[in-house]
C-alpha positions in Angstrom: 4.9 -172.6 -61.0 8.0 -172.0 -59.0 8.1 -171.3 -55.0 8.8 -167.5 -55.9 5.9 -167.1 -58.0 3.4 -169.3 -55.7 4.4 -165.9 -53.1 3.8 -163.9 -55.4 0.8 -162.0 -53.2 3.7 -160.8 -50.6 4.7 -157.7 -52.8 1.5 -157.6 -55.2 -0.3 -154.4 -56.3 -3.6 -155.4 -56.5 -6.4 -153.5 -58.9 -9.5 -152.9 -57.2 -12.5 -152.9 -59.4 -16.1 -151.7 -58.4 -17.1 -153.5 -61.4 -20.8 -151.6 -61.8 -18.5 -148.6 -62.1 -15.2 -149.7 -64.0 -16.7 -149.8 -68.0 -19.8 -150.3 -69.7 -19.5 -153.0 -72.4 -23.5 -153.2 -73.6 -24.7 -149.7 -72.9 -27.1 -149.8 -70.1 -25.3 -147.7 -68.0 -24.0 -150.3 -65.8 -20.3 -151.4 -66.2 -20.1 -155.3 -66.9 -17.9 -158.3 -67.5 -17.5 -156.6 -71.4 -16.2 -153.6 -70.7 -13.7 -154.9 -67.6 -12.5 -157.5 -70.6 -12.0 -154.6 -73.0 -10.2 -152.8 -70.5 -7.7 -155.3 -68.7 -4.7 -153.8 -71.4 -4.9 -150.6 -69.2 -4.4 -152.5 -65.9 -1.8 -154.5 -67.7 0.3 -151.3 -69.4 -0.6 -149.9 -65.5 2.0 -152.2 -63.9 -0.7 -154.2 -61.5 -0.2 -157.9 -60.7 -3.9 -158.7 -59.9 -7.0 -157.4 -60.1 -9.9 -157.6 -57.3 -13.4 -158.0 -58.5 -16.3 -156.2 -55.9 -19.3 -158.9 -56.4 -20.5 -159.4 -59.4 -22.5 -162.3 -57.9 -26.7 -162.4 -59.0 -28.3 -159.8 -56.2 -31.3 -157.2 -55.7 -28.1 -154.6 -55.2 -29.7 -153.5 -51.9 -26.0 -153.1 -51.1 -24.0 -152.6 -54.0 -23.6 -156.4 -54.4 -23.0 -157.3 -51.2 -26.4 -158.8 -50.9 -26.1 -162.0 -52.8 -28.4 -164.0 -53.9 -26.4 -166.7 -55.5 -22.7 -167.3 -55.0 -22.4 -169.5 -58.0 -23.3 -167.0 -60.6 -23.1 -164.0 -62.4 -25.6 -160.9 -62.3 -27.1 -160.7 -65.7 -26.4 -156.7 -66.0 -22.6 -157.9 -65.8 -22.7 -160.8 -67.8 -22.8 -164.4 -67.8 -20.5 -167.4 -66.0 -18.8 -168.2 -69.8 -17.9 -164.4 -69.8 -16.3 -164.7 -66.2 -14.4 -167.2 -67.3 -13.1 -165.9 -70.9 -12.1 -162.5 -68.3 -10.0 -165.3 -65.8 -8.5 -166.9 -69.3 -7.2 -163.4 -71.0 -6.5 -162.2 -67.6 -4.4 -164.8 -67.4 -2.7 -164.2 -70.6 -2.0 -161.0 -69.6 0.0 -161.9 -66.2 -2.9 -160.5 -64.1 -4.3 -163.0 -61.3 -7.8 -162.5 -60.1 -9.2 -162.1 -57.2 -13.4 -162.5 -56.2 -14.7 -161.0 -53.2 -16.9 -163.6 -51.2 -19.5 -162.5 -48.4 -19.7 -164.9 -45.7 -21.5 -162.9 -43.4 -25.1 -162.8 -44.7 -26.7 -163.4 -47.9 -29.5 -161.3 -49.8 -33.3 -161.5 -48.0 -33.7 -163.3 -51.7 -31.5 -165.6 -51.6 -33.1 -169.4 -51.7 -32.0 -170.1 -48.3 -33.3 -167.0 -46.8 -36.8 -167.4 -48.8 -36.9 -170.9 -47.6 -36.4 -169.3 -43.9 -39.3 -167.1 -43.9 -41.5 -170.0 -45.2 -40.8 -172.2 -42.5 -41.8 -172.3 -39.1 -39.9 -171.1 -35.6 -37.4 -173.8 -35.2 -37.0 -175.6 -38.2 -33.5 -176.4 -39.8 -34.4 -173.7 -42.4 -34.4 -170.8 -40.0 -30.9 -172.3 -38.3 -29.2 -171.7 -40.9 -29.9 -167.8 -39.9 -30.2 -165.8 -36.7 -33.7 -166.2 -36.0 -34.3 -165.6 -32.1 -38.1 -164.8 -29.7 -38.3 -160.6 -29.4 -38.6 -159.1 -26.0 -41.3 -158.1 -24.0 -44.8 -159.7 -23.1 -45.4 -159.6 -26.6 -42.6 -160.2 -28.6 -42.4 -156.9 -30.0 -39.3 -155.7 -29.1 -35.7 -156.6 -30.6 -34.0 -159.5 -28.9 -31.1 -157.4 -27.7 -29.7 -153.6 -28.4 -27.5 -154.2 -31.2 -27.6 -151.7 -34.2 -26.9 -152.2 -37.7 -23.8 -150.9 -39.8 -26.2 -148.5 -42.2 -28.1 -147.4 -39.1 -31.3 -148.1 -37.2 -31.4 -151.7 -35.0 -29.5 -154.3 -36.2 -33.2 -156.9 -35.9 -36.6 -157.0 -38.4 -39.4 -158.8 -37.3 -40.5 -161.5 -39.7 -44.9 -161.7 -40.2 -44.8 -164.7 -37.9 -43.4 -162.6 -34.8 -39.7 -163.7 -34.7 -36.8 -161.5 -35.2 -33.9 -161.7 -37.9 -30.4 -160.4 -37.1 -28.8 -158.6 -40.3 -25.6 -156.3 -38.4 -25.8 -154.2 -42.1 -28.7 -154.0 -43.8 -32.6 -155.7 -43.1 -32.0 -157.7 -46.9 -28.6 -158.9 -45.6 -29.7 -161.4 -43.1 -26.5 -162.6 -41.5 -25.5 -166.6 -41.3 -25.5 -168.9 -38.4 -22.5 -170.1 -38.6 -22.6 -172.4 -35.6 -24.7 -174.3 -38.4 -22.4 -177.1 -39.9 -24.3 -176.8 -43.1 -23.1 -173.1 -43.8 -19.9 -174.4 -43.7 -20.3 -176.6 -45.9 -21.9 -174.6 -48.3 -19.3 -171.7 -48.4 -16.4 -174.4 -48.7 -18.1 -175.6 -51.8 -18.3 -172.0 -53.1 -14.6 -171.7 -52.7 -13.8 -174.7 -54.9 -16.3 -173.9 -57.4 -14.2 -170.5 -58.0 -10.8 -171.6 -57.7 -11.8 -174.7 -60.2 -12.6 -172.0 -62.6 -8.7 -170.6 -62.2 -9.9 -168.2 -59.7 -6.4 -167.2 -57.8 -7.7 -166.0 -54.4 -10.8 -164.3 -52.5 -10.9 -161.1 -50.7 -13.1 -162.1 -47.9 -15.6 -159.4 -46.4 -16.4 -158.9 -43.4 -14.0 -161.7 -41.7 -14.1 -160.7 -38.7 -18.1 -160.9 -38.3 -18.9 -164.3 -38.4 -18.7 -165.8 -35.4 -21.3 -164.5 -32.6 -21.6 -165.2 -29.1 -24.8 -167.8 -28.8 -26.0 -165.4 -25.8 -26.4 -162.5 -28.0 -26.0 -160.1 -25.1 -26.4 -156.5 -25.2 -23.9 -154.5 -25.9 -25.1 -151.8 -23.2 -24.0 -148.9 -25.1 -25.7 -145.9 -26.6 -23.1 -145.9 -29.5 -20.7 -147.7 -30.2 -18.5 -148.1 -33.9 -20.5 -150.3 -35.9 -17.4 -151.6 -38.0 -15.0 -151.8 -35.2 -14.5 -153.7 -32.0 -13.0 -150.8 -30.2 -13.7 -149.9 -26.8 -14.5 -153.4 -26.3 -12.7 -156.4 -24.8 -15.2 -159.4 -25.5 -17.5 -157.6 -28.4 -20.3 -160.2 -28.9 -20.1 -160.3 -32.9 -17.1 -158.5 -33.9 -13.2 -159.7 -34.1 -14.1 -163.1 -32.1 -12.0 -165.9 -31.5 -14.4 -168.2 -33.3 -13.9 -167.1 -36.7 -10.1 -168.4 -37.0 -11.6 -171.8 -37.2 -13.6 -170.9 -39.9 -10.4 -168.9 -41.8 -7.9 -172.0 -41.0 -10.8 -174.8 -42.5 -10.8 -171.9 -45.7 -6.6 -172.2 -45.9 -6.5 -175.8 -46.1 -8.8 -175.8 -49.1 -6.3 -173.1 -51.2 -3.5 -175.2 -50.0 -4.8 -178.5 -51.3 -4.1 -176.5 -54.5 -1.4 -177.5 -57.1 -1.0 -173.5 -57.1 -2.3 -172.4 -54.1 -4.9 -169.7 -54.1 -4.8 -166.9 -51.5 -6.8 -164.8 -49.4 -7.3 -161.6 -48.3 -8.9 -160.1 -45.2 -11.2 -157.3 -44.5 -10.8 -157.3 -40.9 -11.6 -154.4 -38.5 -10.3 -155.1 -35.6 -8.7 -153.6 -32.1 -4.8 -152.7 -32.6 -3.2 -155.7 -31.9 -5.4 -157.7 -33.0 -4.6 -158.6 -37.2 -2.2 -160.7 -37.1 -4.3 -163.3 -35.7 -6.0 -163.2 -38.8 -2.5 -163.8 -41.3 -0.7 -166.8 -39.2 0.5 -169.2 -41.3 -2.3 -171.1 -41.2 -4.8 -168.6 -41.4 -5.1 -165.9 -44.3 -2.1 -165.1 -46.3 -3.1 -161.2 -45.7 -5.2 -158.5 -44.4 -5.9 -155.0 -45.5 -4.5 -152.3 -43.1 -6.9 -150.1 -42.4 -5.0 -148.1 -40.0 -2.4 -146.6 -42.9 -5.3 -145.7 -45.1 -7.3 -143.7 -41.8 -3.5 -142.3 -40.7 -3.9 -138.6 -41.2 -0.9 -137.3 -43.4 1.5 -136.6 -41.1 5.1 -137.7 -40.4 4.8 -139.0 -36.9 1.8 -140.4 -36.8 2.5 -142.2 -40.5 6.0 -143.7 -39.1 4.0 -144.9 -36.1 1.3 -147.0 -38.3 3.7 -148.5 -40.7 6.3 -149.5 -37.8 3.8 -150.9 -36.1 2.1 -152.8 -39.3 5.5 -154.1 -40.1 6.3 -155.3 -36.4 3.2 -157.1 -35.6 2.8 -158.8 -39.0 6.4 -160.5 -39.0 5.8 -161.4 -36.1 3.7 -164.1 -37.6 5.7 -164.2 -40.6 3.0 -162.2 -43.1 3.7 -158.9 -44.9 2.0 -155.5 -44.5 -0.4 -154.2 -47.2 -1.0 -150.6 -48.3 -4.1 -148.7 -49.2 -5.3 -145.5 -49.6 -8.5 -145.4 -50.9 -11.3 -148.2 -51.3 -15.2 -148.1 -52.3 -16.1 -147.5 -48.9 -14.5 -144.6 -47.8 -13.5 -141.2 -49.4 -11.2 -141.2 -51.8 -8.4 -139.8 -50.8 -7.5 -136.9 -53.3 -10.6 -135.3 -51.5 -9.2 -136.4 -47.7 -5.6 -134.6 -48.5 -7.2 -131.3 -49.6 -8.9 -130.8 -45.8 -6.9 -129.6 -43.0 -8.0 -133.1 -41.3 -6.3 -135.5 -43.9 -7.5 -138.7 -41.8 -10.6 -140.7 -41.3 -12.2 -140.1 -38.0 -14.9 -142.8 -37.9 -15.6 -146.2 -40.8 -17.7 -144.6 -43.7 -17.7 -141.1 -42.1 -15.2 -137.7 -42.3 -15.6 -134.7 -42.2 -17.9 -132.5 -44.4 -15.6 -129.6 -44.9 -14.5 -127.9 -48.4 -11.2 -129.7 -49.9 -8.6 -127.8 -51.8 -8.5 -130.7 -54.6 -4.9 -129.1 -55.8 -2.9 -129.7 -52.8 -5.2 -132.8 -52.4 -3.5 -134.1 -55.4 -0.3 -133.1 -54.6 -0.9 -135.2 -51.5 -2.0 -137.4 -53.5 1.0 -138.2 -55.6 3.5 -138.2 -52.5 1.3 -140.8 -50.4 1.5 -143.4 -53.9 5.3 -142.8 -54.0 5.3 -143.2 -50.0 2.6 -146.4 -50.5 4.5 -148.4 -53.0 8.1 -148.0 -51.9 6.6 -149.7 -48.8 7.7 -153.5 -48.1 5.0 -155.9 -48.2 1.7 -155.5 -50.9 -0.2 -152.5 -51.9 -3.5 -152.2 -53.2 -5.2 -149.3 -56.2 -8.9 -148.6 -56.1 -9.9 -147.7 -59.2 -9.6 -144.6 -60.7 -6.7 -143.2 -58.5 -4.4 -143.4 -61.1 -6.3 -140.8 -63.1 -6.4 -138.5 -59.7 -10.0 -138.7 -59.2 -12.0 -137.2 -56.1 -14.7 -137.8 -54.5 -17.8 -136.6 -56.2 -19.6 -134.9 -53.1 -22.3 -132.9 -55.3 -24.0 -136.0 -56.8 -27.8 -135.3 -56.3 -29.8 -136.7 -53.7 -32.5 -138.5 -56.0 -29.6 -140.6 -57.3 -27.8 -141.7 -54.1 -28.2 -145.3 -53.9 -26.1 -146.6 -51.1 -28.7 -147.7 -47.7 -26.6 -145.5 -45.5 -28.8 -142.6 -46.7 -31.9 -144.3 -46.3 -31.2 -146.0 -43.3 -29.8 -142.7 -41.6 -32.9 -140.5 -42.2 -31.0 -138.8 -45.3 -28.4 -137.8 -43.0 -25.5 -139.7 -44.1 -25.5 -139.4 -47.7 -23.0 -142.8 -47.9 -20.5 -143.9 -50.2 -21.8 -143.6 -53.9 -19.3 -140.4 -54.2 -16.2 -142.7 -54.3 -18.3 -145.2 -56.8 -18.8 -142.6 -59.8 -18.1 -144.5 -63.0 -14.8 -144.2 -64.3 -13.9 -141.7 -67.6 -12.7 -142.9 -70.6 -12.2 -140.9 -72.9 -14.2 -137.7 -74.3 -15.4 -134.3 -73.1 -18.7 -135.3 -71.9 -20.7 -137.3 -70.0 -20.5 -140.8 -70.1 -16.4 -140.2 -71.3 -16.1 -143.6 -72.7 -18.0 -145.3 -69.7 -20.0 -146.8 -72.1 -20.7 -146.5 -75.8 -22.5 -142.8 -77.0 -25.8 -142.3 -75.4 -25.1 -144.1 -72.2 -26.3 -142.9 -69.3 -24.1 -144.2 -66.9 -26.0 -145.9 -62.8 -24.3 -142.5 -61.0 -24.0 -139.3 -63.0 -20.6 -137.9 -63.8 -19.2 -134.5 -63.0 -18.4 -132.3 -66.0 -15.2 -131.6 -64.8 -13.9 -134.9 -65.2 -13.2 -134.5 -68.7 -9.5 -133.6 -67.4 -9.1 -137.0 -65.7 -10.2 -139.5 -68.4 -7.3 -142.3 -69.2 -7.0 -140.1 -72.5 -6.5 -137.0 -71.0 -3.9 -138.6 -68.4 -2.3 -140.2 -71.6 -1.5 -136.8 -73.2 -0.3 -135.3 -70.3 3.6 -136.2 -69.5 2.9 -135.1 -66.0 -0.4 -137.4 -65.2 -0.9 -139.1 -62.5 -1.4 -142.1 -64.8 2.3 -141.6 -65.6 3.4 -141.2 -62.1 1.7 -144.7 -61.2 2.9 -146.3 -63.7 6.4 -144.9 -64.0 6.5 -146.2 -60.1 5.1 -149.6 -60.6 7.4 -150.2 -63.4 10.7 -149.5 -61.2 8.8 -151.1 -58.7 8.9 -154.4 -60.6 12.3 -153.8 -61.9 14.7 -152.4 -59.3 15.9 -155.4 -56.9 15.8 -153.3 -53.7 11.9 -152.8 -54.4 11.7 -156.6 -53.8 12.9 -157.3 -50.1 11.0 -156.7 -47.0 13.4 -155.2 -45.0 13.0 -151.1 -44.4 15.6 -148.5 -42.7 14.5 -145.3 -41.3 17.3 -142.2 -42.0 17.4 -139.3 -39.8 15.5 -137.0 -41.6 14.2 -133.3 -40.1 10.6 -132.9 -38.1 7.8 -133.2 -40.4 9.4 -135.6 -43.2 9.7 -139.7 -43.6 13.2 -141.0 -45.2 13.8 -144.1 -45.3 16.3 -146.9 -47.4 15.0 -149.9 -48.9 17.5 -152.4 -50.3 20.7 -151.7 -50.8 20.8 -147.9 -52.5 16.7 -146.7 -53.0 15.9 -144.0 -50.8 12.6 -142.9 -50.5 12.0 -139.2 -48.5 8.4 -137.4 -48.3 8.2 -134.0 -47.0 5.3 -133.5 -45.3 6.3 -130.1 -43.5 5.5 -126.8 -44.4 8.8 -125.9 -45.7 11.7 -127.3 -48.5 13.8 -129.7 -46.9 17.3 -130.6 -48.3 17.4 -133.7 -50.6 20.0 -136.6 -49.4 23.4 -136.2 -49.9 25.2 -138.0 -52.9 21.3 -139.6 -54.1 20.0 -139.2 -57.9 16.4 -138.8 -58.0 14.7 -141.5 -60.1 11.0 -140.4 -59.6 9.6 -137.5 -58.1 6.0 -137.1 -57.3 6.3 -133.3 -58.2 9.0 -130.5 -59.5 12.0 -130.3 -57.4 13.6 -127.6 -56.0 17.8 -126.9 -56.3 18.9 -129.9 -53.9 15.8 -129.1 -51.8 12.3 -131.3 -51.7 9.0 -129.0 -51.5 6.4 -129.5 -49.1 3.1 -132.3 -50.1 6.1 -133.7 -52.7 8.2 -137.1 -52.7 10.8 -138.5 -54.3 12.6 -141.8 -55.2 16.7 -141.4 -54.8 19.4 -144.0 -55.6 22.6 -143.7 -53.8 25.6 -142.6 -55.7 
């Protein structure tokens, strides 16, 4: 493979799949390894270069996965390890690399080291491989510090014996000691028994959580983001310095490589702070969480991607793109409020969306997204325009933010709703007839299925891939460079290359197109030589 192709991951679209959502292969209302495979010619004919699998590792499913039991296999309901592989092969065949997610972290309270923890006594090499510490108090019966857990409540459960556990997300995610040279060891072994089986890179969760300050101080703080290290200067588990040294020990393994894999992070850090986690030795990149939380609007847009752009060439690493993911709303859903941002991690406001201007939204921000320099990624089910289900009923929520919050937060199944098909009812092609898909499906969705997108010269589906395909094709979608125009209040114009102009209108009035451009792509009707409000377009120079 030549130099070009071994960077291939600095201008990717990468398909994200929730995989217990994506297709239903067997019928049990979970999707599995069967369906993705009978499904990877629609991310091909979509226009993606890779696909990114959530975990399909063995795991109670606590957290949707991201309690793992065993990071060497597959979870029966998807499939089996000679399935996996057959998906790598024919994704392969297709042009579509493939990414794995890997939780470094924690593990599941099931798996072997964990249960071999509990058995053991205080102080035994067992427990060191976790975060087993004394509780407070003259009898031990308080939590060793104030810390609090991602899905609420504190971030400690006490074991029979007396100690404490630390799990910073969920009580059966016990997090790793990794100040434990055997954890190391283990995880670097789990990365070569993936990429061996042609795996092309890892998105890695959580990466800026696994190094904690031996002291385990309190925080001192009634509340604090649980995701984030803002507000604070030397946070005691989040966004420390420690963790590069795991991340550069990671890059020399997909280095050693004939074709290098990659990585990408999942890092929430302070501003500033992510290009530490993308030097040339480190990660190759990092998601940017800060363009998919921008509220839609000009200024503050321009600010993030400026920014993103500056500080990651500063290290010589490209800027990704992302609007939605299967943690946070999705963001047809986000654009139809009058706050169009995300004000806190896993949390916005609970306010009635206008899903038509949502969409509208919508179809601007992926014109805006992927004329961007640098990568972008697609959660699942955008391409079809999909909101967020916020109805689904509260005997079927399964994310442990509702349980953990006192059924107060109801979490993030509403952006995990399996995908439709095909059809006019319930499951739409999820699965075969009869299925009754994990999370149920809203009856309006029958307008958003793949087939109905298909029939529909106007889609969404045919807006993504119409602008992955000139993506791909036009040579001034290829460079990293970007130039702003002057452009009036309210709107974002900018040239890439030598002739593309891409302009978005986010005002509340028709602006005047560029002079002497024809537009190749509009993400709605155009006006006489004038570009609507919530609409893009793509322009080449005359």
């Amino acid at each position: 493979m030549s130099n070009a192709s071994d960077s291939w991951w600095r201008s990717a679209v990468i398909y994200q799949v929730y995989i217990r959502s994506f297709a239903d292969g067997d019928g049990d209302g979970t999707g599995d390894i069967a369906g993705l495979r009978s499904r990877l010619p629609h991310l091909a004919d979509l226009g993606v270069d890779a696909l990114w699998i959530n975990p399909w590792y063995p795991s109670p499913l606590a957290d949707g996965g991201y309690d793992v039991s065993d990071y060497r296999g597959i979870h029966p309901a998807y499939g089996t390890l000679d399935q996996a592989e057959q998906l790598i092969a024919e994704a392969h065949d297709l042009g579509l690399r493939v990414i794995l997610d890997i939780v470094p972290n924690h593990t599941s309270d099931q798996h072997p080291w964990f249960r071999q923890a509990v058995a053991a006594d205080p102080g035994s090499p067992e427990r060191d491989r976790f975060l087993f510490r004394e509780g407070r108090g003259e009898d031990g019966s308080l939590p060793p510090n104030d810390w609090h857990a991602a899905f609420g409540g504190p971030a400690w459960t006490r074991t029979p014996d007396g100690q404490w556990y630390l799990h910073l997300f969920a009580p059966e995610q016990p997090d790793l000691n990794w100040d434990n040279p055997a954890v190391h060891t283990e995880f670097e072994s789990i990365l070569r028994f993936w990429f061996d089986l042609g795996v092309d890179g890892f998105r890695i969760d959580v990466a800026h959580g696994m190094d904690k300050d031996p002291a385990l101080p309190d925080l001192g703080l009634p509340h604090f983001s649980v995701m984030t290290a803002e507000g604070q200067e030397d946070h005691p588990h989040w966004d420390r310095d420690g963790v590069h040294d795991i991340l550069r020990g990671w890059r020399a393994i997909a280095d050693s490589y004939a074709v290098p894999r990659i990585f990408v992070a999942e890092a929430h850090v302070r501003p500033g702070r992510l290009a530490a986690y993308v030097r040339p030795d480190e990660l190759h990149t990092a998601f940017n969480f800060d363009f998919l939380r921008c509220p839609l609007e000009a200024d503050r847009l321009r600010e993030v991607i400026d920014r993103s752009i500056t500080d990651l060439a500063a290290v010589g690493a490209p800027a990704t793109w992302v609007l939605s993911n299967h943690d946070e709303t999705r963001h047809v859903t986000r654009y139809g409020r009058s706050h169009t941002g995300v004000t806190t991690p896993l949390s916005d406001p609970h306010e009635p969306s206008d899903l038509g201007r949502g969409t509208r939204r919508a179809r601007a921000a992926a014109l805006l997204m992927l004329a961007l320099p640098g990568g972008a990624y697609i959660y699942q089910g955008e391409e079809l325009g999909l909101h967020e289900v916020e109805d689904l009923p509260e005997e079927a929520l399964q994310d442990p933010m509702w349980e953990r919050s006192g059924h107060t937060v109801r979490g993030r199944d509403g952006c995990r709703v399996p995908l439709p098909w095909s059809g006019d009812t319930p499951p739409f092609g999820f699965g075969p007839p009869g299925t009754t898909p994990w999370l149920p499906q809203p009856g309006d969705w029958k307008s958003y299925t793949v087939e109905a997108n298909e029939t529909d010269p106007d889609s969404m589906l045919k807006l993504y891939r119409h602008a992955l395909r000139l993506r791909r094709l036009d040579p001034d979608l290829r460079g990293e460079e970007l130039h702003w125009l002057d452009s009036p209040e309210g709107t974002l114009v900018f040239q890439r290359g030598n002739d593309l102009v891409c302009a978005v209108n986010l005002s509340g009035r028709p602006i005047p197109l560029p002079d002497a451009c024809t537009p190749l792509l509009s993400s709605g009707p155009l006006g006489d030589a004038l570009l609507p409000p919530d609409t893009a377009v793509w322009l080449h120079r005359d």
